[in-house]
N, C-alpha and C positions, 0 to 999 in steps of 0.2 A: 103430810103424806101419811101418819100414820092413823089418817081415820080410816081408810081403805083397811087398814089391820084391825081395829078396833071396834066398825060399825055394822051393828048386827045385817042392817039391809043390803050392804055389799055382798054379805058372805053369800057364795056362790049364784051371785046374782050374774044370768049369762048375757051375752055381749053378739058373735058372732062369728059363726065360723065355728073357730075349733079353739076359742076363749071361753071358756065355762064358768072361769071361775072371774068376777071383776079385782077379787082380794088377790088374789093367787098370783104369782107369776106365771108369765106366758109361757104353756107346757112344750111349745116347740124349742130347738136349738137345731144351731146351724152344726154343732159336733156329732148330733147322733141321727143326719139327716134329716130335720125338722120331724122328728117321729117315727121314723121308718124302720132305724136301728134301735132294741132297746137296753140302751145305757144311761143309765142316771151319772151326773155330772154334778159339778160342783156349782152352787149358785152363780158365781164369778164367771162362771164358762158356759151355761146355758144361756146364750144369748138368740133368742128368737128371735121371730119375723118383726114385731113391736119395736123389740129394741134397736134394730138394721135399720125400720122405717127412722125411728127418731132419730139416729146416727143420721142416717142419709140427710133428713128434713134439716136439723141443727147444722150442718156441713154447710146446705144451700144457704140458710138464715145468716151464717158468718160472711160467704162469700160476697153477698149481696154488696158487702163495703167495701170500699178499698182497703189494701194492703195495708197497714201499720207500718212506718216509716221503719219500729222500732225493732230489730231482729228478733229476742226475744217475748215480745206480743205478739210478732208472726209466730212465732211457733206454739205457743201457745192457742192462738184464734187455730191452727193447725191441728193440734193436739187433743183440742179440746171435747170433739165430737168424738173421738175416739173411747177417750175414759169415760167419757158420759155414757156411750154405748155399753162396754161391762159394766161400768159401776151397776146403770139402769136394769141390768139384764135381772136381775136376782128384788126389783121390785114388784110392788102390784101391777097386773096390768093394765090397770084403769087408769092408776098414775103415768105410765109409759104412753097408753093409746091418746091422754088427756096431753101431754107434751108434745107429741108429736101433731096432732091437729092444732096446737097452738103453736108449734115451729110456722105448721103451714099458711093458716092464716095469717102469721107474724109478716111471711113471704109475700105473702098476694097482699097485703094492705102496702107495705113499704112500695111495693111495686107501683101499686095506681096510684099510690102519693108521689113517689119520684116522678112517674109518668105525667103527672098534672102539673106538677111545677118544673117538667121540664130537663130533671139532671138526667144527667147520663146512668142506665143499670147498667154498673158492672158485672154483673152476674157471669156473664158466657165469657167477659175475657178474662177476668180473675179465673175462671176454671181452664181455660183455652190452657194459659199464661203456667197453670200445672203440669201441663203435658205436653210444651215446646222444649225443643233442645234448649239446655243452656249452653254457648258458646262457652271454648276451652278456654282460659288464660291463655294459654300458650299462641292463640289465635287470634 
């Protein structure tokens, strides 16, 4: 990743939108309204639109499997999209846009391979399976 920092044709090579810069971190953040509010923030906490998608995408990419038997692998396969999300926020965004299109591809290949031979995608019930009641103990 750190040729994005160090190679002269990235520098300010633009992208789309309102990505100018491909070296640069992504100048949106969700803390000062993606832009709209002007507060500079600390790179940790400017996590723009980039970094949401790659969060989001890497989220879909773990689901795809089943559960880990082991409680803390789940929470880690859990956890994980999370810190990736800040860690990522404070990189280049070339690197972020570059992860996250390879989250999603990673998605749609695994898909049409499961789909051809057949296994079952868990995708929708692992996410379903997040936002079911858990039964009390007590019941």
């Amino acid at each position: 990743y750190k040729v994005l920092y160090i190679t002269i044709e990235m520098r300010h090579a633009p992208f789309f939108g309102w990505i100018q810069d491909l070296a640069a971190p992504d100048p949106t953040s969700l803390f000062n309204l993606f832009g709209l509010v002007p507060v500079t923030l600390p790179h940790m906490l400017m996590i723009g639109v980039w970094p949401l998608i790659m969060g989001v995408t890497m989220f879909l990419q773990m689901r795809m499997n089943p559960t880990p038997p082991d409680p803390t692998q789940a929470a880690i396969f859990t956890w994980m999209p999370v810190i990736f999300t800040f860690m990522m926020a404070g990189f280049p965004a070339g690197l972020v846009i570059y992860w996250a299109w390879n989250n999603t591809l990673s998605i749609l290949q695994q898909g049409v391979i499961m789909k051809r031979q057949g296994a079952k995608i868990e995708l929708w019930d692992n996410l379903m399976a997040l936002f079911r009641k858990k039964p009390s103990p007590a019941e």
